[in-house]
C-alpha positions in Angstrom: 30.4 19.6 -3.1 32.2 18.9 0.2 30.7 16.8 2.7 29.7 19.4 4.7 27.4 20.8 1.9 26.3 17.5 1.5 25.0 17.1 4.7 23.4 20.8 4.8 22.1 20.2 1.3 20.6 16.7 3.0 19.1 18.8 5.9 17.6 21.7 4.1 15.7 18.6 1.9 14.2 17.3 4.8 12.9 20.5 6.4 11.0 21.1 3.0 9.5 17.7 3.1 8.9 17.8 7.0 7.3 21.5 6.6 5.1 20.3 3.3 4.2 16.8 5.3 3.0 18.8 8.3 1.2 21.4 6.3 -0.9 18.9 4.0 -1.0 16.4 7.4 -2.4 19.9 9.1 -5.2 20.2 6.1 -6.3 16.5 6.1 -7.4 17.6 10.0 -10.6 19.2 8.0 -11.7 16.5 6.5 -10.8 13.8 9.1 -14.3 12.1 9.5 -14.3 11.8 5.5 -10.9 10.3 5.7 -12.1 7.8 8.4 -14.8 6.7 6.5 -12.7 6.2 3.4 -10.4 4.2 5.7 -13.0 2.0 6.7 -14.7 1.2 3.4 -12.1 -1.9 3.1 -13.2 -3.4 6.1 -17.0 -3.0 5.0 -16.5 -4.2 2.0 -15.0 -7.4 3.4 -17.8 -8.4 5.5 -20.3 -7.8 2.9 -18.0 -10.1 1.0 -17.7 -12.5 3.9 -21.6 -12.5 4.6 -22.2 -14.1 1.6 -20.8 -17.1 2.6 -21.0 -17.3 5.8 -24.6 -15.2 7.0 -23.9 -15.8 10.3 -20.4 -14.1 10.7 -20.7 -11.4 13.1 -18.1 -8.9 13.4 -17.8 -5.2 15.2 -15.3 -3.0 15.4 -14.4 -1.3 18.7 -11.9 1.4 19.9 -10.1 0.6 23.2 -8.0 3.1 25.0 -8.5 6.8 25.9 -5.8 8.4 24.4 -6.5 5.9 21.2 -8.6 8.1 19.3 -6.1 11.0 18.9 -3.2 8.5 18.1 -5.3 7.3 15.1 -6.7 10.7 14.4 -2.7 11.6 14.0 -1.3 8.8 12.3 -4.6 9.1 9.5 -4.2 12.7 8.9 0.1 12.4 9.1 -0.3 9.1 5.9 -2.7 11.9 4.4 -0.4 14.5 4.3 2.2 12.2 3.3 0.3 11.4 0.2 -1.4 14.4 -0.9 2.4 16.3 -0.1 4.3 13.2 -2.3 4.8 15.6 -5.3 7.2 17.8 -3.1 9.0 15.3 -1.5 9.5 13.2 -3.9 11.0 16.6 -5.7 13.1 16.8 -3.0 14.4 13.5 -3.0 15.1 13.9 -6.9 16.9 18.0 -6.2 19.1 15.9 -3.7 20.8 13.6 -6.7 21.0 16.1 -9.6 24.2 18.1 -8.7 25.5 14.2 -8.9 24.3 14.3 -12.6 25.8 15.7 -15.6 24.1 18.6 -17.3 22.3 16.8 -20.2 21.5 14.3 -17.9 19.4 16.8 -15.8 16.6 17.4 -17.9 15.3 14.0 -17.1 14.5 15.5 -13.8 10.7 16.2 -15.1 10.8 12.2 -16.0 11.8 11.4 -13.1 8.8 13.0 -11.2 6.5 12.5 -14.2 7.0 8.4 -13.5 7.6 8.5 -9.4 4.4 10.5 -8.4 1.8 8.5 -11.0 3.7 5.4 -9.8 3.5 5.9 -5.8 -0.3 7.2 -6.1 -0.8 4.0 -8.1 0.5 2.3 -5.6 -1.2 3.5 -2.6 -4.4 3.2 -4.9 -3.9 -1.0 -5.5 -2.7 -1.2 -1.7 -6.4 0.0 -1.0 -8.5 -1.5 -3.5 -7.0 -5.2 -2.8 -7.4 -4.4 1.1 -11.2 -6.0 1.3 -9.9 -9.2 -0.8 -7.2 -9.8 2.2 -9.5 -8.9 5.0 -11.7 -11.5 4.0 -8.9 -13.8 3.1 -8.0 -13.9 7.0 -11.6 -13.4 8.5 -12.7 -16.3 6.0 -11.1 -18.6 8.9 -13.5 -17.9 11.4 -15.3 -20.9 12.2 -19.0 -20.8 11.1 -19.9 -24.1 13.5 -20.2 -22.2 16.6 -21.4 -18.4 17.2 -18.7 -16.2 17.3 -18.5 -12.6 16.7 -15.1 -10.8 15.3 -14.0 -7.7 17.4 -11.8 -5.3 15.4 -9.2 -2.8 17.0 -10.2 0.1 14.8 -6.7 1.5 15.4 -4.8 -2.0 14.7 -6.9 -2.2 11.6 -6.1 1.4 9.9 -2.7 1.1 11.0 -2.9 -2.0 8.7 -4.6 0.0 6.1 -2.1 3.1 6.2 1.2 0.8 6.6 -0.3 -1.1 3.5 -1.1 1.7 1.5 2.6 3.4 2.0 4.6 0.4 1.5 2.7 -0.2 -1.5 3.5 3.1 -3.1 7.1 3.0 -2.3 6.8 -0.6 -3.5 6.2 0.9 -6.7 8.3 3.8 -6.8 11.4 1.6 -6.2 12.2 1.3 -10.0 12.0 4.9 -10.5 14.7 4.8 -8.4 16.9 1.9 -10.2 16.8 4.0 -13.5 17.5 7.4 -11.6 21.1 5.1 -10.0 21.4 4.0 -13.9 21.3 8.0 -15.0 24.2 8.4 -12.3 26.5 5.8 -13.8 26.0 3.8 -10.6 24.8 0.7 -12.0 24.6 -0.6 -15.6 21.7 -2.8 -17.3 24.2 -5.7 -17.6 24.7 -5.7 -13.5 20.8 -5.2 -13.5 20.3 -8.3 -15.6 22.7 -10.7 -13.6 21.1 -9.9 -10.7 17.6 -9.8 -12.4 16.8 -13.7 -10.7 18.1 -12.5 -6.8 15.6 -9.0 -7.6 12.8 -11.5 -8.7 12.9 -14.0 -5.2 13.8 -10.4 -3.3 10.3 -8.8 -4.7 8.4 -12.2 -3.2 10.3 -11.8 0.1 9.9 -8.3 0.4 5.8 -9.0 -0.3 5.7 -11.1 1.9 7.6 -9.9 4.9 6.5 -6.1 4.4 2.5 -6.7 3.8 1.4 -6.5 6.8 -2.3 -8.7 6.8 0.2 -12.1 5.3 -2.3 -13.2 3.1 -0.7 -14.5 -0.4 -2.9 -12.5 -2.1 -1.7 -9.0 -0.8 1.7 -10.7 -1.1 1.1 -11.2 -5.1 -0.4 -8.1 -5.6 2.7 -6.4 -4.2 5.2 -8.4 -5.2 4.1 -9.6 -9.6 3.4 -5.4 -10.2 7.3 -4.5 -8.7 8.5 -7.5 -10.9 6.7 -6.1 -13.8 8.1 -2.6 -13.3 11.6 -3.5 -12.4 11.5 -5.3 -16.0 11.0 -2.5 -17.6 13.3 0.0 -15.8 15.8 -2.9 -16.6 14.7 -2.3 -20.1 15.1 1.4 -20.2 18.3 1.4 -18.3 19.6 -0.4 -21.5 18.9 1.6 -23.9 20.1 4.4 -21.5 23.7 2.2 -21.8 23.1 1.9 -25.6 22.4 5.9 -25.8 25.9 6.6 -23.5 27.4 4.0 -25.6 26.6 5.9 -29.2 27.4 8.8 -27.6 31.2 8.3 -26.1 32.0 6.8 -30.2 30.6 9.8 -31.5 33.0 11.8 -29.5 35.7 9.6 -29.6 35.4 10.0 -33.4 
């Protein structure tokens, strides 16, 4: 393919996505006030957490702004649809590298999407469920001496929920990716093991500097799980070498 059809190959991609984003976005609109509440759980769960230690914490959430409630009734319902709509573009993403791939190397197209979806889902589902744990993490410094109550931006805190939840998921879709490069011939599991140390420090970095509440405990959560996984993409990227290997003797032969 020229570069040309690249680039319209590229943009007829992204108006799937874009069209299947807005669409499921569009249906999360329905169920908003369900969404919300869902949304808000962490934050509950934290204080209840929080209480338990401290009985006389106080803390209230409030919404300040008038056009704030539809900027946070758009970005909830546009992560939503990002989510729920993940099977297509993730499709998408993978339709945009097969012509790069051989023919026998294309049926791992259904592997491909059978590891990213579970994997970004998974994702968004431990960026949610270890929310409460770094709410009350950072809350937990409130002085109980004096009598102070804690006023929460409901905005500012689920646009720390939803940037949470979607940098975990592509967190843990990112060694999806390394094997899909690997398929391509781009990088072998001998590169992936030198730089298997630099990956490791990178994974603690990126936790830290992408979670957006900087408690060490959102940053372990994020960063030990993407370790874990890039292990094991290294892992099958080698015997993906060994399976190319075996092959090229046979036909050599």
């Amino acid at each position: 393919m020229s570069l040309a059809d690249h680039l319209r190959e590229l943009r007829y991609r992204f108006i799937v996505s874009a069209i299947a984003i807005t669409i499921a976005s569009s249906l999360a609109a329905i169920w908003y006030n369900q969404l919300y509440l869902v949304l808000m759980r962490p934050y509950l769960l934290a204080v209840e957490m929080l209480k338990a230690s401290n009985p006389n914490l106080t803390a209230s959430t409030v919404i300040s702004g008038v056009g704030t409630p539809l900027i946070l009734a758009l970005q909830v319902c546009v992560v939503a649809g990002l989510i729920v709509s993940s099977p297509i573009w993730l499709y998408q993403l993978w339709a945009f590298i097969v012509p790069a791939l051989l023919a026998q190397e294309k049926r791992y197209a259904m592997g491909f999407l059978g590891a990213a979806i579970p994997l970004f889902l998974l994702g968004v589902l431990v960026g949610y469920y270890i929310l409460p744990q770094g709410i009350s993490v950072m809350l937990s410094f409130t002085p109980s001496s004096i009598p102070i109550t804690n006023l929460l931006e409901v905005n500012d805190f689920l646009k720390l929920t939803l940037q949470l939840m979607v940098i975990f998921g592509l967190g843990f879709v990112m060694p999806v990716v390394v094997v899909g490069v690997n398929l391509i011939g781009l990088v072998s599991a001998k590169q992936l093991a030198k730089a298997r140390t630099y990956v490791i420090f990178g994974t603690f970095v990126f936790g830290a500097a992408a979670t957006p509440s900087t408690d060490p405990f959102s940053m372990l959560a994020l960063a030990l799980p993407m370790t874990l996984l890039y292990l094991a993409a290294e892992l099958i990227c080698r015997a993906n070498d060994r399976r190319k290997a075996r092959t090229a003797a046979l036909e050599a032969v």
